[in-house]
C-alpha positions in Angstrom: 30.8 65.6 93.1 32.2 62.5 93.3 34.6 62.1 96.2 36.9 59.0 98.1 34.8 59.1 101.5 37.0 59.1 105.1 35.7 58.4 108.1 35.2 61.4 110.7 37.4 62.2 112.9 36.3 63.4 116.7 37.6 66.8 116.2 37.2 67.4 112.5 34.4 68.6 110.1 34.4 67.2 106.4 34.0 69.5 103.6 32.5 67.8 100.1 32.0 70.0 97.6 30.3 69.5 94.0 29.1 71.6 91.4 26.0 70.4 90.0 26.3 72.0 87.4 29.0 69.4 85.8 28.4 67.9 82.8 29.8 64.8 83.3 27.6 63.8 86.0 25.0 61.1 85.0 21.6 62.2 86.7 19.4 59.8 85.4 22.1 57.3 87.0 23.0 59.1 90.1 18.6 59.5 90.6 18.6 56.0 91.2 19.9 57.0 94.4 17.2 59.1 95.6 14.5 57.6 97.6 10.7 57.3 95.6 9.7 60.3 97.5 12.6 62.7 96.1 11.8 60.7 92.8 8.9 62.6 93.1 9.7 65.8 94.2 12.2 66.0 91.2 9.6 65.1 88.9 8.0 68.4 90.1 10.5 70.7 88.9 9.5 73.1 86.3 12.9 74.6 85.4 15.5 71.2 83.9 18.8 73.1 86.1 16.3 72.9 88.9 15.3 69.6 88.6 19.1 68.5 87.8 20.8 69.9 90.6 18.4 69.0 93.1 19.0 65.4 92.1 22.8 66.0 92.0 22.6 67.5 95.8 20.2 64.5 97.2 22.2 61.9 95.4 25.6 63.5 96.8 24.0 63.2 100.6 22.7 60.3 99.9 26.0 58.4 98.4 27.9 60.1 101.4 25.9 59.4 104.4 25.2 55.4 102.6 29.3 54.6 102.2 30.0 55.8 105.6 26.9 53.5 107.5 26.9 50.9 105.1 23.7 51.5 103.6 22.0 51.8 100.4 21.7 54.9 99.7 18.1 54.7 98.1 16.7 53.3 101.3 18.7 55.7 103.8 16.5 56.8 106.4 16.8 60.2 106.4 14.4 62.5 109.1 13.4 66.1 109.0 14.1 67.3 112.7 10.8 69.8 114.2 12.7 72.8 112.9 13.0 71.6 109.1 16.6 70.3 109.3 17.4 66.8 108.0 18.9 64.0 109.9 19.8 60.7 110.4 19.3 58.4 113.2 22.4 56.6 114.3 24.1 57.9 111.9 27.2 61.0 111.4 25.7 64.2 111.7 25.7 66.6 108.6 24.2 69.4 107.4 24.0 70.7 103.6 24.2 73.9 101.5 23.6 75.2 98.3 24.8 78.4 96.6 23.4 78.5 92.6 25.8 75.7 91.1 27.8 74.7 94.7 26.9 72.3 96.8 28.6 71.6 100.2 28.2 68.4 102.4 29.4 68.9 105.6 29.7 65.9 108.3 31.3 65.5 111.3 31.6 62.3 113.7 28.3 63.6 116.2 26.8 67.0 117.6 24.9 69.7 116.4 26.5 70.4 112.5 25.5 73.7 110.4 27.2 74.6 106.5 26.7 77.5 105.0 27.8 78.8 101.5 26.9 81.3 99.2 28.7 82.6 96.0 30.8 86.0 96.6 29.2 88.9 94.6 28.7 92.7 95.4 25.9 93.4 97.7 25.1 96.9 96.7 22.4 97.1 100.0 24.2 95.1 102.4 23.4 98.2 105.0 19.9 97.8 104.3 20.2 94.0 105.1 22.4 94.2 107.6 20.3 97.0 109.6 17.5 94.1 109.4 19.4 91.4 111.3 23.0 92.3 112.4 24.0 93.1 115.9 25.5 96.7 116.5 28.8 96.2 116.9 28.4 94.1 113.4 26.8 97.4 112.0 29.1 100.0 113.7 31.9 97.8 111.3 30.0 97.3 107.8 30.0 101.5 108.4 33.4 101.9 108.2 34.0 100.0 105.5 34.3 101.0 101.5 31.6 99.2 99.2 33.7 96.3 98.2 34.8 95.7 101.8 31.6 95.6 102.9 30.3 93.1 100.3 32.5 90.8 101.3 32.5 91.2 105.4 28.7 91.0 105.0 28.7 87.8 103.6 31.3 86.4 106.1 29.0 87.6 108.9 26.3 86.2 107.2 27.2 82.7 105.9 28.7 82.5 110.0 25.4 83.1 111.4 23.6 81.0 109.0 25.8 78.1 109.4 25.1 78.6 113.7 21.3 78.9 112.7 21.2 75.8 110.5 23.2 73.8 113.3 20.5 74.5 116.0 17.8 73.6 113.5 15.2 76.3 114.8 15.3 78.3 111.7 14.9 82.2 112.6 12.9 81.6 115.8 16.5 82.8 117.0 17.0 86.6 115.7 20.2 86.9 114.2 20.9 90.1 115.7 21.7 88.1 119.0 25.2 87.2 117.9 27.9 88.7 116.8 30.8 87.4 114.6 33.9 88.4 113.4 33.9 90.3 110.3 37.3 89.6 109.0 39.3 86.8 108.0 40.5 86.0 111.8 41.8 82.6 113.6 40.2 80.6 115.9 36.5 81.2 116.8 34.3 83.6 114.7 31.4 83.8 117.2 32.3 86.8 119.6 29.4 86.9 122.2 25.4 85.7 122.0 22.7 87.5 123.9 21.2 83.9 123.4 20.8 81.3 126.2 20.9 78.5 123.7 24.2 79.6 122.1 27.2 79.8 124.5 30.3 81.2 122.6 32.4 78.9 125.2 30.6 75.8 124.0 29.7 76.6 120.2 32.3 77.5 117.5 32.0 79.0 114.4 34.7 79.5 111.4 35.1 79.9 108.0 36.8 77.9 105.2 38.6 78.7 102.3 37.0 76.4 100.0 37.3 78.2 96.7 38.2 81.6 95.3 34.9 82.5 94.5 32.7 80.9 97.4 32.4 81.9 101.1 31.7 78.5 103.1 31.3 79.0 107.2 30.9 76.1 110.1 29.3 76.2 113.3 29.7 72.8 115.4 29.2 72.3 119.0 32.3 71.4 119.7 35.5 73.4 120.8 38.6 74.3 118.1 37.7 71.9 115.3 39.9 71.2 112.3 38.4 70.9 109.1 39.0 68.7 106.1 38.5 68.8 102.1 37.9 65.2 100.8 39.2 65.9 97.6 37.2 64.8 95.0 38.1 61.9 92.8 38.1 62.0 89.4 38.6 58.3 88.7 35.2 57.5 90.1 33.0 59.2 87.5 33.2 55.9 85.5 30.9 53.3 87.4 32.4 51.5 90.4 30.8 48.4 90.4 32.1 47.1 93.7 30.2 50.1 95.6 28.2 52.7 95.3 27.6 54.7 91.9 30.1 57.2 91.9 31.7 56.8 95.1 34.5 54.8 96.6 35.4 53.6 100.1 39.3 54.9 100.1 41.8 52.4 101.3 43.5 55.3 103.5 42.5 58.6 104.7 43.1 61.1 101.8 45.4 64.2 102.7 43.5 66.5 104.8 43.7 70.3 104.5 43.6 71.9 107.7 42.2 74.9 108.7 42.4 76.0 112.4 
């Protein structure tokens, strides 16, 4: 989890990944970065793996978001926007995700962000699902397909609707049968039309990243033909740094960035 930050960069998303699941990370350490309120709520966890990642994945935002604004991270004030989705004011906006041990951070310089990622597996009633909350022409496709096709092309429509839903922050007030994504690998913009008025595809774009092997990671920004970039993680940084924050380092340069367009 523990990553050189880079600044944003107008046209670019940021891509942090972790796995909480890491043995190496010190949670009693990194839960000195929470604020007393997610002290609390950790506290409340029945299950230990619950408990521990959720203070890996508040940490991780935390850490981020407080190296790039100069803030401790502890007293970041973060805000939960009307529709449940955090935020920070003045701040980069981001949006997080988690799939059982994955977490992803996205942030990007300003606009309306949405992540999402969920671990690839078979999806024996993805009809069934998909008949619940895909658009036609998004159902017409998942028919043609054999059952490990259709696994997979349901969760890249999926994790590309979710990641639009979680930008606009109104949770499912929007049905997700009103837009329809690409169901393939494809270039360029995933999002092929919206029945919506609050989602123009001309305005918002959507696209997935190839992560890892073994996750299936979409972004939805509102902004036109963004790149984005992996901060790779650095594995230096899981001693202390104490010049900065726990577990995280201000980079001296921009770290290589892997493109995806």
């Amino acid at each position: 989890m523990l990553w050189c930050t880079a600044n944003p960069l107008p046209d670019t998303v940021d891509l942090y990944h972790a796995n909480m699941d890491d043995p190496l990370l010190d949670v009693v350490r990194l839960a000195g970065l929470l604020s007393a309120g997610e002290r609390e709520r950790a506290a409340g966890f029945r299950f230990e793996r619950h408990r521990r990642r959720y203070v890996i994945g508040r940490a991780a935002l935390r850490g981020v978001l407080g190296t790039l604004v100069d803030c401790d991270p502890a007293a970041l004030p973060l805000l939960t926007e009307s529709g449940g989705k955090p935020a920070l004011r003045c701040g980069p906006a981001f949006n997080v995700s988690h799939s059982e041990e994955h977490l992803v951070i996205g942030i990007a310089h300003e606009g309306r962000l949405g992540v999402d990622a969920e671990v690839k597996k078979s999806i024996p009633d993805a009809m069934e699902l998909a008949n619940g909350s895909f658009a036609d022409d998004e159902i017409a496709v998942l028919e043609t397909l054999s059952a490990s096709e259709r696994s997979e092309a349901f969760l890249k429509i999926w994790t590309r609707k979710e990641s639009l839903l979680k930008a606009l922050g109104t949770g499912l007030s929007m049905p997700l049968n009103q837009v329809s994504m690409q169901s393939g690998e494809g270039q360029g913009n995933q999002l092929i039309s919206s029945r919506s008025g609050s989602v123009d595809p001309r305005r918002w774009w959507v696209r997935s990243v190839g992560l890892r092997d073994d996750l299936e990671v979409a972004v939805a920004w509102d902004r036109p033909d963004f790149s984005c970039r992996v901060i790779q993680r650095d594995d230096a940084s899981l001693a202390l740094d104490r010049q900065g924050v726990p577990g995280l380092r201000r980079p001296s340069q921009h770290l290589p960035a892997a493109k995806v367009r």
